[in-house]
C-alpha positions as CSV (number, residue, x, y, z in Angstrom):
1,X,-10.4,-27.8,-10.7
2,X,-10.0,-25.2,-7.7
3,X,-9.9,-21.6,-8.7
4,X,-11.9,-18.4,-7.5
5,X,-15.0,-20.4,-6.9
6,X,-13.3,-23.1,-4.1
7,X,-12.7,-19.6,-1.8
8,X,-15.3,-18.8,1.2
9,X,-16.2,-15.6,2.8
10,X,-16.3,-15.8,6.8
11,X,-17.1,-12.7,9.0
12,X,-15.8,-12.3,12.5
13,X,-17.3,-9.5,15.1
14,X,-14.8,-8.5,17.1
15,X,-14.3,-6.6,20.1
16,X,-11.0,-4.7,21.4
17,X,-9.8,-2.7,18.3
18,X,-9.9,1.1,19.4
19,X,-8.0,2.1,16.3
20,X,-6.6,1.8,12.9
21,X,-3.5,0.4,14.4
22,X,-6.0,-2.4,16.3
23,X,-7.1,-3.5,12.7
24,X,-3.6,-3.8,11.2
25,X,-3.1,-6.0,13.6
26,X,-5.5,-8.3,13.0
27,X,-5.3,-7.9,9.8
28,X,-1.8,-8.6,9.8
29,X,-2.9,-12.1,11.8
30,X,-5.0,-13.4,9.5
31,X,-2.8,-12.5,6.3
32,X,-0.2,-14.9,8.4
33,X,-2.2,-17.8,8.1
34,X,-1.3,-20.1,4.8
35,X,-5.1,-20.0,2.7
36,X,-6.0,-16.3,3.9
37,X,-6.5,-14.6,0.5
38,X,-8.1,-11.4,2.0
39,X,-9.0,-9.5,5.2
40,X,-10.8,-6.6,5.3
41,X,-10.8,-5.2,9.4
42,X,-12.6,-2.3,10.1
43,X,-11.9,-1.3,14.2
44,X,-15.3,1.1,13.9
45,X,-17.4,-1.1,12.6
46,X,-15.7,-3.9,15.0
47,X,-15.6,-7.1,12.3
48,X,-13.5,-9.0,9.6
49,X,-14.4,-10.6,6.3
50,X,-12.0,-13.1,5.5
51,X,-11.8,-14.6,2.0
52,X,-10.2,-18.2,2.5
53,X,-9.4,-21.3,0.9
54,X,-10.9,-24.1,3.0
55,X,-8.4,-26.7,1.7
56,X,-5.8,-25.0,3.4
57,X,-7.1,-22.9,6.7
58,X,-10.6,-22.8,8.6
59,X,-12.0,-20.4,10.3
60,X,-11.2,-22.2,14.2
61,X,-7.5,-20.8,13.1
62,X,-8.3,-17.7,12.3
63,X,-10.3,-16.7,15.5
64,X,-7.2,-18.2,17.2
65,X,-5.0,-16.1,15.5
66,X,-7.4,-12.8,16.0
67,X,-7.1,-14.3,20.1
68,X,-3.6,-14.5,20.0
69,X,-3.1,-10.5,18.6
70,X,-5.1,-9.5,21.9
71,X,-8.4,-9.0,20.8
72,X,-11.8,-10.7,21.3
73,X,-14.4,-12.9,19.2
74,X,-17.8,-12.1,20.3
């Protein structure tokens, strides 16, 4: 039975967001992706949380798609 318990939590330190606008963006990225249930992109603190479903999108994806919006993994 998959509910709330089958989702993970993966954090992502990112560098290249100067603003509020930056983190949209990303945020925007990642809430693209089919399995991305939450994002939560702070530019000042330079990092995402990212609630997903692993049956559906892993975390490779999702620092592709942070790459692909112009901005860094470190």
């Amino acid at each position: 039975m998959k509910g709330k318990d089958a989702m993970e939590t993966v954090d992502f330190l990112i560098s290249g967001m100067a603003c509020g606008g930056c983190a949209n963006t990303v945020k925007k990225a990642l809430l693209a992706l089919d399995g991305v249930m939450q994002a939560d992109v702070s530019h000042a603190g330079g990092r995402a949380e990212v609630v997903y479903d692993p049956a559906k999108v892993q975390p490779a994806a999702m620092k592709t798609a942070i790459e692909a919006a112009g901005y860094t993994i470190k």
